[in-house]
C-alpha positions in Angstrom: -40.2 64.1 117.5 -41.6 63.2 120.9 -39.4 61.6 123.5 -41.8 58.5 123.5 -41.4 57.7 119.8 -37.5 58.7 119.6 -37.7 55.7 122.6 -39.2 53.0 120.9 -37.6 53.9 118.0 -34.3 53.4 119.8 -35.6 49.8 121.5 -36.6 49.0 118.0 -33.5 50.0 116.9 -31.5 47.8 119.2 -33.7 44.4 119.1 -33.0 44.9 115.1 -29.2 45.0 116.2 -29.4 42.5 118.5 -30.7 39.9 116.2 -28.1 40.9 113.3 -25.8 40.2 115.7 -27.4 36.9 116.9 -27.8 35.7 113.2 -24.1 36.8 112.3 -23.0 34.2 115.3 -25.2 31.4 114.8 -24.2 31.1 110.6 -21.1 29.9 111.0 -22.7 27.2 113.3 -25.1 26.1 110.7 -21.7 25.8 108.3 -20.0 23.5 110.8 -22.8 21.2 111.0 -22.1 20.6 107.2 -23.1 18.4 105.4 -25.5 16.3 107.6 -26.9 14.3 104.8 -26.1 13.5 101.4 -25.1 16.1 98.6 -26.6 16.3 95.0 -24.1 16.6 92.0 -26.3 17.5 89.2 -24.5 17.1 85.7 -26.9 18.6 83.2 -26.7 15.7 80.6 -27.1 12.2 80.2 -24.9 9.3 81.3 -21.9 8.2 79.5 -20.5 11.7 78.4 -17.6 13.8 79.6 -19.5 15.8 82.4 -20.9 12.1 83.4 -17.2 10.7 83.6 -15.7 13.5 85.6 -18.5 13.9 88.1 -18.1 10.1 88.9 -14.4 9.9 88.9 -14.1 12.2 92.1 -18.2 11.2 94.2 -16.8 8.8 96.0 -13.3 10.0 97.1 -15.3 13.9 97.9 -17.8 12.3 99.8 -15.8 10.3 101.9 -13.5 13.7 102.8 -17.1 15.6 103.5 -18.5 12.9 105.3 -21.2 12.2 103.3 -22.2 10.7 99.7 -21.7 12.7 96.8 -24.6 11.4 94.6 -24.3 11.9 90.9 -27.6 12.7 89.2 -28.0 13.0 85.3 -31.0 15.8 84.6 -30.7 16.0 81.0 -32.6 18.2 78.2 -32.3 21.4 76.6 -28.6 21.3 76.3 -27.4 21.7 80.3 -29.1 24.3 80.6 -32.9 22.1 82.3 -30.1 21.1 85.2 -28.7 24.0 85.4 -31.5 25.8 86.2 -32.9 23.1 88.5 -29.5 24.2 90.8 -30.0 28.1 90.5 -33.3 27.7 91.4 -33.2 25.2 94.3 -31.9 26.4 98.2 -29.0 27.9 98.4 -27.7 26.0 101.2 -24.6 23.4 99.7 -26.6 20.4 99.5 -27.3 20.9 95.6 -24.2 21.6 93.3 -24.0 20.9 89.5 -20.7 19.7 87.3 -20.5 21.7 84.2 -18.3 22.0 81.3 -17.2 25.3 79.3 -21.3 25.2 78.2 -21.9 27.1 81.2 -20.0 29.9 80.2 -20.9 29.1 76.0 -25.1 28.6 76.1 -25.8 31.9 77.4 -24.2 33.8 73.7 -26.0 30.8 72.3 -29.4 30.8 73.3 -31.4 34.4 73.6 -32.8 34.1 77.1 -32.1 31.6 80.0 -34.4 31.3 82.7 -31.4 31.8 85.3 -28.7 33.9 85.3 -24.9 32.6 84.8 -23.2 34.6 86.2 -25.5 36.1 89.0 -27.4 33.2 90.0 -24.5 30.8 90.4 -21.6 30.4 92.5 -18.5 28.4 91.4 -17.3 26.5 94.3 -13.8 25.2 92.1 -12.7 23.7 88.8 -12.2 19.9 88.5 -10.4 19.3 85.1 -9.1 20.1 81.8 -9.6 17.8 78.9 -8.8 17.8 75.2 -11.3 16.5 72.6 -10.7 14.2 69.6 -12.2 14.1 66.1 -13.8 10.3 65.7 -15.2 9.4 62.4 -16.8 6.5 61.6 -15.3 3.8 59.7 -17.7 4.0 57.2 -16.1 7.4 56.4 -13.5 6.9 53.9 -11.1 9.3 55.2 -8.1 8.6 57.3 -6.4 12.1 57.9 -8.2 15.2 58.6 -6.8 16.9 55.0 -8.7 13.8 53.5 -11.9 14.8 55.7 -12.0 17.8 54.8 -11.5 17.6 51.2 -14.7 15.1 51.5 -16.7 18.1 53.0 -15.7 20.5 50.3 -16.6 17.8 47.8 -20.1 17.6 49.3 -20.9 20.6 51.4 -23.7 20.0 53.7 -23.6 16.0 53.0 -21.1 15.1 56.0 -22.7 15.6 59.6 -21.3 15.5 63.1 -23.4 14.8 66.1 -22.9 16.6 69.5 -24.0 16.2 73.3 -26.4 18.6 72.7 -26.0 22.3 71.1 -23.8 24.5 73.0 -21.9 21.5 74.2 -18.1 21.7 74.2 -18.6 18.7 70.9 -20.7 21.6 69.3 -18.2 24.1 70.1 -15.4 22.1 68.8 -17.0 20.9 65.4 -17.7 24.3 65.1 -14.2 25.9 65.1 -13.4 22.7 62.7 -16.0 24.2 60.4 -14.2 27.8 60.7 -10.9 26.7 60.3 -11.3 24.2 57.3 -13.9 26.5 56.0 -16.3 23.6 55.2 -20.4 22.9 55.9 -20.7 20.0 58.6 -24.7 19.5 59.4 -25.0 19.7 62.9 -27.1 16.9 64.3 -27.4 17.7 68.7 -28.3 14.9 71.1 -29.3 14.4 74.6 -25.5 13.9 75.6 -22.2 12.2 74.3 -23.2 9.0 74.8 -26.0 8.9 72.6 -23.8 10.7 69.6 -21.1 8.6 70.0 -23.6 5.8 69.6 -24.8 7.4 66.5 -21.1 7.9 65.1 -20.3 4.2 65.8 -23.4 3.6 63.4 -23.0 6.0 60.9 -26.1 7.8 61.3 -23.7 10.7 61.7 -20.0 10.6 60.1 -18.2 12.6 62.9 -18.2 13.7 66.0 -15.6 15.5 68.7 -15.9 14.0 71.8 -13.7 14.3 74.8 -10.8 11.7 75.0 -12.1 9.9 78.3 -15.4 8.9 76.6 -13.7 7.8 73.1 -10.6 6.0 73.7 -12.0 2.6 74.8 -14.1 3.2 70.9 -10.8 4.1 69.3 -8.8 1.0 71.1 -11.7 -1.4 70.1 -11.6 0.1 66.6 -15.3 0.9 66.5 -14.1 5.2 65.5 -11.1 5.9 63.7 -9.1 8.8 65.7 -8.1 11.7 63.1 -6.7 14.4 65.3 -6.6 15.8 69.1 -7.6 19.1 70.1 -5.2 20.5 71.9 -2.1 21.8 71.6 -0.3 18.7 72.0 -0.5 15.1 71.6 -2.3 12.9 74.6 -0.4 10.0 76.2 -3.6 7.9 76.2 -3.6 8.7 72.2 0.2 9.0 71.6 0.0 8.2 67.8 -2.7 10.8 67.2 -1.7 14.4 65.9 -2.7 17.5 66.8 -4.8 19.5 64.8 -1.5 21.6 64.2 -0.1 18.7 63.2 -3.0 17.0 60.5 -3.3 20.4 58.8 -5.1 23.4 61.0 -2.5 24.9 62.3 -4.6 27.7 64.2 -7.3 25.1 65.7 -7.1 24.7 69.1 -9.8 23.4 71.6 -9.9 22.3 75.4 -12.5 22.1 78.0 -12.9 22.7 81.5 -14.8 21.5 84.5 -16.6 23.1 87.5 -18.7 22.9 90.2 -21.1 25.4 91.2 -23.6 26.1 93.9 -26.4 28.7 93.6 -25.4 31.9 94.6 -26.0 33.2 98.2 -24.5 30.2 100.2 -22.8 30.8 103.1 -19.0 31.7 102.8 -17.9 28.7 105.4 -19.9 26.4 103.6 -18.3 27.1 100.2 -14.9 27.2 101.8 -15.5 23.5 102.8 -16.7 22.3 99.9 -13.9 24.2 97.6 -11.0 22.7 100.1 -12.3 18.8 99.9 -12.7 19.1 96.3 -9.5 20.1 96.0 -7.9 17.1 98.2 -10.0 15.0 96.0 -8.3 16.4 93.1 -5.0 16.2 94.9 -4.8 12.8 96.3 -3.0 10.6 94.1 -5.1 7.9 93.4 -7.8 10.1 91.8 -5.0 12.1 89.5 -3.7 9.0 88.6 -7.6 7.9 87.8 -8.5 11.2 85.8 -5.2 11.0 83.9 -6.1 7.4 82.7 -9.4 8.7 81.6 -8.0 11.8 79.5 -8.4 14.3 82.2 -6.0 16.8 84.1 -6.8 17.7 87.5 -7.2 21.5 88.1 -7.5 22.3 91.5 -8.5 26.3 91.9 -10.2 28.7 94.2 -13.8 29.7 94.3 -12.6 33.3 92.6 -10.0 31.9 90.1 -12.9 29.3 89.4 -15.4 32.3 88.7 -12.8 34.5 86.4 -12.2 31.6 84.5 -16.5 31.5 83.8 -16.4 35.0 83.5 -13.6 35.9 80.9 -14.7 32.3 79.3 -18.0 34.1 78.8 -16.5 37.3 77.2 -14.5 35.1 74.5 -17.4 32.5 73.3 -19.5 35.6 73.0 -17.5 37.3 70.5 -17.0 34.0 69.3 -20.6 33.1 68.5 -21.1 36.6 67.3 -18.6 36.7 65.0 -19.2 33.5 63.8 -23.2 33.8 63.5 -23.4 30.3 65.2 -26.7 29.8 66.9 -29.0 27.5 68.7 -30.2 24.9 66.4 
């Protein structure tokens, strides 16, 4: 090659270096100039349900620790997965984050083809919470023990129904490992959200429903649902007299949820660090614990990478789940 093009190539070569170089310092400038304006926490259903609750219970103590509202915005439809999507696609630049429940890692077994990718096109920036879930009938449902109930839906099979926050929710999910472990037909009826099919079970347009224990204790209290059994594997000290699943009859049931926050994938590490550490002061400082614990919730402060193994293997299990169980999108 001639010595002229071997020389440009070379000057080429080092204004292409030079600007990597220029880039790498300026990014983590752009990161400490963050945030300079309001962040958007997307929860992919509509108000009143567990995702709702959470999200709400930590904007305004987050915010304050980043400097800047945290604004909660419902964007309902097509069970999560319309917000999430909305997040994966929109700039990758921390200003955008969505708070999900296990759904993220359940509707991709569930439904055949997403238009974004879970696990590629998001970034988890930490958990929030665990929460059990609680089985609420109606009181026009004559049962008042889960053996009762489920004698009811062997009488009848297909007659009882539950309602969900939408299929793929974690209330889907839970109804559905009832259904397995009582070996009964339960007609699924899905909604836009919990609040609209705890509405519904108040009414008895549906007979049942599993919602999580934030959104139906004040319903429980007022004696507008009647409490059958908690999900997980022990009794909740916001529902003391309510047993366990174990405890009413199904010894093998057991169901919690999880919370997280994500960001689309590709923002910048500093940025995500930030995020991940005020969240988890948020979650630390006292007078949020104390505020999740009254609502049913336990705080669960976690990395970015413990955040993302937990989506991942969560993945892996409800899609053997849904597989083995045939359970699809309604």
């Amino acid at each position: 090659m001639p010595f002229t093009a071997l020389h440009h190539k070379a000057r080429r070569s080092l204004v292409y270096r030079a600007a990597w170089l220029a880039l790498t310092c300026i990014a983590p400038a752009w990161s400490q100039g963050f945030p300079d304006k309001p962040i958007r926490l997307v929860v992919p259903y509509a108000p009143g349900g567990s995702a709702d609750i959470a999200a709400r219970l930590i904007a305004d103590d987050w915010g304050k620790r980043l400097g800047q509202p945290v604004v909660v915005d419902n964007k309902a439809g097509a069970s999560g997965n319309l917000g999430m999507d909305a997040v994966a696609k929109s700039r990758a630049d921390g200003y955008t984050l969505s708070l999900n429940t296990v759904s993220q890692a359940i509707n991709p077994s569930l439904f055949g083809r997403l238009p974004f990718d879970t696990l590629k096109d998001l970034k988890a920036v930490g958990t929030v919470a665990t929460s059990q879930h609680v089985l609420v009938v109606s009181n026009q449902v004559p049962a008042k023990t889960v053996r009762e109930l489920v004698a009811l839906a062997k009488a009848g099979p297909g007659k009882l129904s539950f309602g969900s926050a939408g299929t793929g929710s974690t209330f889907h999910m839970a109804a559905e490992l009832f259904k397995a472990e009582s070996n009964t037909f339960i007609l699924h009826v899905p909604y836009r959200g919990g609040g609209p099919a705890l509405i519904d079970t108040i009414s008895g347009q549906v007979d049942m429903s599993f919602p999580v224990l934030s959104a139906a204790q004040q319903h429980v209290a007022g004696g507008k649902l009647r409490a059958l059994a908690v999900t997980g594997p022990k009794r909740s000290p916001i529902l003391p007299e309510v047993p366990t699943m174990a405890e009413a009859g199904l010894p093998n049931y057991a169901f919690e949820t999880w919370f997280v926050v994500s960001v689309p994938a590709g923002v910048v590490p500093d940025t995500l660090v930030k995020l991940n550490r005020t969240l988890n002061e948020t979650l630390n400082a006292p007078e949020v614990r104390t505020r999740l614990t009254r609502e049913g919730f336990d705080a669960w402060p976690q990395t970015p990478g413990q955040s993302d193994a937990l989506i991942r293997s969560e993945y892996e299990r409800w899609k053997k789940l849904v597989a083995q169980k045939g359970i699809k999108a309604d």
